[in-house]
N, C-alpha and C positions, 0 to 999 in steps of 0.2 A: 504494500500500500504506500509506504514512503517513496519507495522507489517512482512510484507511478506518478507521485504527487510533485515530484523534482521531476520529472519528464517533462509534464503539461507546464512548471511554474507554479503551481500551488503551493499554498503554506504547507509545510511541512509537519503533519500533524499524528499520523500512522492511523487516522479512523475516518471511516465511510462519513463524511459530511457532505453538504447538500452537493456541494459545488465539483467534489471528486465524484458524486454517482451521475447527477446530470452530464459529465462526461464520458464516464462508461454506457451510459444511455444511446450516445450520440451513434449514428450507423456507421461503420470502419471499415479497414483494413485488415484482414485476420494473423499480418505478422507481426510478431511479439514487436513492442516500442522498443528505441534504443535511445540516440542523441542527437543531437543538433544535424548540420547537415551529415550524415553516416555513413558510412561502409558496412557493410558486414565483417562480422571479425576474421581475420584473416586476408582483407579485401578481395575475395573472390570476383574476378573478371575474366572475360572471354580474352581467349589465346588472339582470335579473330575479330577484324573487323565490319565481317563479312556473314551477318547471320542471317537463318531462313526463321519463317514463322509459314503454321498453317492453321487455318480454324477450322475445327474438327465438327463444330456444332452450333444452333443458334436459339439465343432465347426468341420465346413464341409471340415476346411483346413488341420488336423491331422486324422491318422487313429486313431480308438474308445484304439487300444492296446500304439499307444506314446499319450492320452493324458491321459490313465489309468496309465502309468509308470509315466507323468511328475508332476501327481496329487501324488501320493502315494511318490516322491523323494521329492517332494514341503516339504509334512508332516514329513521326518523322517528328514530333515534339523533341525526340530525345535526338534522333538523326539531324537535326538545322544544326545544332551546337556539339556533336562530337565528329569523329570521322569515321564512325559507327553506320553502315549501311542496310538495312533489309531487303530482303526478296520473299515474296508468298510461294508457297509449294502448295500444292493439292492433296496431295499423296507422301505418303511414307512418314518417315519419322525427322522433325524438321528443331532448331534449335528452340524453336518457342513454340509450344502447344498450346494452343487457345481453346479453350473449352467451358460450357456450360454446364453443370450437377446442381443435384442437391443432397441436404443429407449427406448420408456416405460416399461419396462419391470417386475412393477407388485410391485416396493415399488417406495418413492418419489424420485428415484435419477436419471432420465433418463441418457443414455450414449447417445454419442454425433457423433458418426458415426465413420467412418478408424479417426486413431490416436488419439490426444486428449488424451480424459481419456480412458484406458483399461479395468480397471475392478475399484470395490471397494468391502469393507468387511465390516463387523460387528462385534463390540466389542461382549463380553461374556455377553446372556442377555435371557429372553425368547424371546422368536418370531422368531423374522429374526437374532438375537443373532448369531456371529459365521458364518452365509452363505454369502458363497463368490461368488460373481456375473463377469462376464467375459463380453465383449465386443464380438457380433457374430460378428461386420463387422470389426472386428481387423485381421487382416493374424499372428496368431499365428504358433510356427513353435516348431521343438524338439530342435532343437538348432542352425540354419541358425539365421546369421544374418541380412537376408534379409525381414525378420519378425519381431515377438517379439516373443522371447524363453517363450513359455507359462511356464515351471517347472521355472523361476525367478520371472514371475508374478504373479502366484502361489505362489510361499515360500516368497514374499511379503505379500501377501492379507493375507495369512494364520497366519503371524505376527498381525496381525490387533484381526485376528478370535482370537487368545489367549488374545490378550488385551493389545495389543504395539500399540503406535500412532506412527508418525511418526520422524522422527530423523534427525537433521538438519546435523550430521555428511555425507559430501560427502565419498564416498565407500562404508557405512551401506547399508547393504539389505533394513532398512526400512526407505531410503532416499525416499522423494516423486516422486523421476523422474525416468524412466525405462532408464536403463546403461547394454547395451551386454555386459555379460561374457560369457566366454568358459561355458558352466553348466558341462562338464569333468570333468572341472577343479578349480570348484567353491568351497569355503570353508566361514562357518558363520562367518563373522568380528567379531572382539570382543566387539562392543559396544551394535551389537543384542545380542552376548551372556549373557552381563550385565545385558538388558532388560528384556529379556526373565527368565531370572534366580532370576530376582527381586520379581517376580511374583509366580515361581513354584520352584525355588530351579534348584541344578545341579542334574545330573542322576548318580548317585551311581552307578549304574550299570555298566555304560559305562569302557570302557577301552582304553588308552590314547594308541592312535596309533603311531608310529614317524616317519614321512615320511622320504623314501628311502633316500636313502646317493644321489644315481644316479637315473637316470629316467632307466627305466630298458629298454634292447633293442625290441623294436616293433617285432615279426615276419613278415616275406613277404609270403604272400597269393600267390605267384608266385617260391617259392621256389621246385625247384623239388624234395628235400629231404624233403620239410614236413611231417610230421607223427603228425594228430590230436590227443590233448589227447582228448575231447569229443565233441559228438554233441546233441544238443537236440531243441526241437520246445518251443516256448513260445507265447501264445495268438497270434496266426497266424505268427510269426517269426521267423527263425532257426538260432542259434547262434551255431557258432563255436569258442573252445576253445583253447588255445594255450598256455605255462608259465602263464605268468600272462596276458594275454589278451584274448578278446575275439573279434568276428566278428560279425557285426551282419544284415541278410538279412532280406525281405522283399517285397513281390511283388510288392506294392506301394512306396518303394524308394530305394535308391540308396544303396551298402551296406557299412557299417562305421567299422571301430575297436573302440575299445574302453579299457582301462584297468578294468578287474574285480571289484577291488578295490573303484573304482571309481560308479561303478553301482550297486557291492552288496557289502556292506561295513563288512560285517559280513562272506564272503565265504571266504574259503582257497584260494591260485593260485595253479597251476599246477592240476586242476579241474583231474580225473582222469575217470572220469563218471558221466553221469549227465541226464534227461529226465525230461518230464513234464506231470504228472495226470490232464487234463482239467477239468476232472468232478470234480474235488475238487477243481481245480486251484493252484494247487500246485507246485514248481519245487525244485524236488533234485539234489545235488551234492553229488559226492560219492569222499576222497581220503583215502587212509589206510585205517584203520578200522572204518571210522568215515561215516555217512551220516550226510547233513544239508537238512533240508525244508525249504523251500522258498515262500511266498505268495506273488507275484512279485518280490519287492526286501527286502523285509521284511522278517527277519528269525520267525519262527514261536516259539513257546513256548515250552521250551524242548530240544531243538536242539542246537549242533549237539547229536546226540543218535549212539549206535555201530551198527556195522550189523547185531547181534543178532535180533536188533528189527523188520527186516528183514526174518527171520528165517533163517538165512545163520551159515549155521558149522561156530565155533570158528576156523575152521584148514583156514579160508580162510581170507586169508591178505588184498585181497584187490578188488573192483570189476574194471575191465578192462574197460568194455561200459552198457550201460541201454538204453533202448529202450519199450514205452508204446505203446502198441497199443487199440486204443480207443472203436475200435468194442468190441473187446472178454473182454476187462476189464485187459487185463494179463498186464505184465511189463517181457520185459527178459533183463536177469543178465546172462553178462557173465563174466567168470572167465576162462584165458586162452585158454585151448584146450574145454571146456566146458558150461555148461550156462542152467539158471536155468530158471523157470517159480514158476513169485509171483502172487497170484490173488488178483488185489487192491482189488476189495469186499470184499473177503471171509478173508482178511489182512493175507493169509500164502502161505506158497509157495504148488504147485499142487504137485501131486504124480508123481513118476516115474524121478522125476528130481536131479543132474543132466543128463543131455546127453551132448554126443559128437556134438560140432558142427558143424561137417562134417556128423552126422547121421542127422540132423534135415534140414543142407543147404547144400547138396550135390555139391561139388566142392571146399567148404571155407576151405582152409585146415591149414592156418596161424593163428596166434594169433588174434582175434576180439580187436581192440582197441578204437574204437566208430562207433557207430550207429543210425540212425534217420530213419525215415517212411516220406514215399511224393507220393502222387496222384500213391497210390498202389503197391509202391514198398518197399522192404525196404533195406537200402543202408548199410553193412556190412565194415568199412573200417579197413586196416589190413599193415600194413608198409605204403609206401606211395602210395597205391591203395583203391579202392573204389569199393565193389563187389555188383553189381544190381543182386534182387533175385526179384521174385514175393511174394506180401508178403503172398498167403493163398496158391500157388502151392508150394513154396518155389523153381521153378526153376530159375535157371542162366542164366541170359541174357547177361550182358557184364561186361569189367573192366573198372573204371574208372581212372584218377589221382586226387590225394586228391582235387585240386584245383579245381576240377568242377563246385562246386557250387560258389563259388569266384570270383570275377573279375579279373580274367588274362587273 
């Protein structure tokens, strides 16, 4: 009890008073406290800077794509500020096992039902080494605070998995008690930075970003002058682009904005075009002559690359909209009055292209400035309209306004 009571700062008394139970009350962490910012004794760390993670399972409360995002945002928390890398695996046995239980759940720590302990992790070891266990009867959420924001108890746990104990600093990430933050709006304290970096070193890589002088203005989703700069699908959601924000829908919730920045820390704003290859799982952005790749929100290795690597003419400045479609493999690029056909398989672009895209969509006669594909159609938008074609007739069925898919 003394012990616990110098951990949090409390008086140091040796009995259960109000103020030490309303603490152990609070919903946690399930590994033992230690100190300030911590190590594990012994400081156990990975040999590698090169580790896999695989999620093995999902709670029933997130769809399988927010808790693939809040899993992979968890990792690159700790990834911006070490030289510490991950890669997802599917299969086999990978450095960090992510998994949902309850109860018994298959090592000696059982969890304890709704609240309580949430999850707990594992130092750097063989075995269970690094795997982070969740709580199934926990109402995790993407970032409602009527839950527990699973991508904070994640990039906790995932502090543990590198080889930080916990931290008596109130604010630290790896404080032992779960504290709502905006996850928007979240940034690493600097005592996990300390931590972390005692261990692996800082990431040479990275590059010191300075946040905005001003918060920049929100677009309104109800504006009749809207004109999208891009739209694309991502693991079953359609995000919509705008300056620097984006929208983001979803059959199973409600739909959110959010700032770019904030969700791909490595994308340009003013997105100019953008789409997603599933079968690779991949999502590009296109602005000027630049593309980026994207494996959720993680930029891929190499990127950004020119459009060259595209096999797009040097004469072309810039792509307008992109649009994959999953049947035929193709991806089309357009450019202006025009628009080409890439074949992700065969990685070049088909013959005969480009064309007019008034010869290919009969009626489109405006500039294409984004485009997505939905339950057979695919949606052409062009100033602040929205042109429904078939997507294998290619005929025209109606016009829409930009906001259709948007809550207005």
């Amino acid at each position: 009890m003394k012990e616990m009571q110098k951990f949090f700062g409390f008086k140091v008394t040796g009995k259960l008073d109000s103020e030490t139970m309303e603490m152990m009350k609070k919903p946690r962490c399930g590994v033992p406290d230690v100190a300030k910012y911590s190590t594990f004794e012994g400081n156990p760390k990975w040999q590698t800077n090169k580790l896999t993670y695989r999620i093995v399972n999902y709670t029933p409360h997130m769809s399988k794509a927010e808790v693939d995002d809040s899993m992979e945002k968890a990792l690159q928390v700790w990834a911006k500020v070490t030289p510490v890398k991950f890669t997802r695996i599917y299969s086999g046995a990978a450095d960090i096992m992510i998994s949902f239980g309850t109860r018994y759940h298959g090592d000696a720590y059982p969890f304890d039902g709704p609240q309580g302990i949430l999850a707990h992790a594992f130092a750097p070891s063989p075995g269970l080494g690094g795997d982070a266990h969740f709580d199934g009867d926990e109402f995790f959420t993407l970032r409602s605070s009527r839950g527990f924001v699973l991508f904070l108890v994640a990039a906790h746990e995932f502090g543990h998995s590198l080889g930080l104990a916990h931290s008596n600093i109130r604010g630290a990430l790896m404080f032992p008690t779960y504290s709502f933050t905006d996850p928007d709006r979240f940034s690493l304290p600097y005592d996990d930075i300390r931590g972390i970096q005692s261990l692996y070193g800082p990431n040479r890589d990275s590059i010191s970003i300075q946040p905005d002088p001003e918060v920049p203005t929100a677009p309104n989703a109800c504006d009749p002058n809207l004109i999208m700069d891009a739209v694309t699908t991502l693991r079953g959601e359609t995000m919509f682009f705008k300056d620097s924000f984006f929208w983001r829908s979803s059959p199973s919730r409600s739909v959110t904005q959010l700032q770019i920045k904030h969700f791909w820390l490595n994308a340009p704003n003013n997105i100019e075009a953008a789409y997603e290859d599933p079968v690779r799982d991949k999502l590009f952005f296109f602005k000027g002559r630049q593309v980026w790749a994207f494996n959720g929100i993680t930029l891929e290795s190499g990127y950004p690359k020119t459009l060259s690597s595209f096999g797009v003419s040097s004469l072309v400045r810039k792509i307008c909209a992109a649009v994959h479609d999953t049947s035929s493999g193709k991806t089309l690029l357009f450019v202006e009055k025009v628009y080409y056909s890439y074949d992700e398989r065969a990685k070049k672009m088909d013959r005969g292209y480009p064309q007019l895209v008034e010869s290919g969509f009969p009626g489109m006669t405006g500039e294409v400035t984004a485009a997505h594909i939905a339950n057979g159609f695919i949606y052409l938008y062009s100033g602040t309209n929205v042109f429904e074609f078939g997507l294998y007739s290619k005929k025209y069925f109606r016009v829409l306004k930009n906001s259709f898919f948007l809550p207005c």
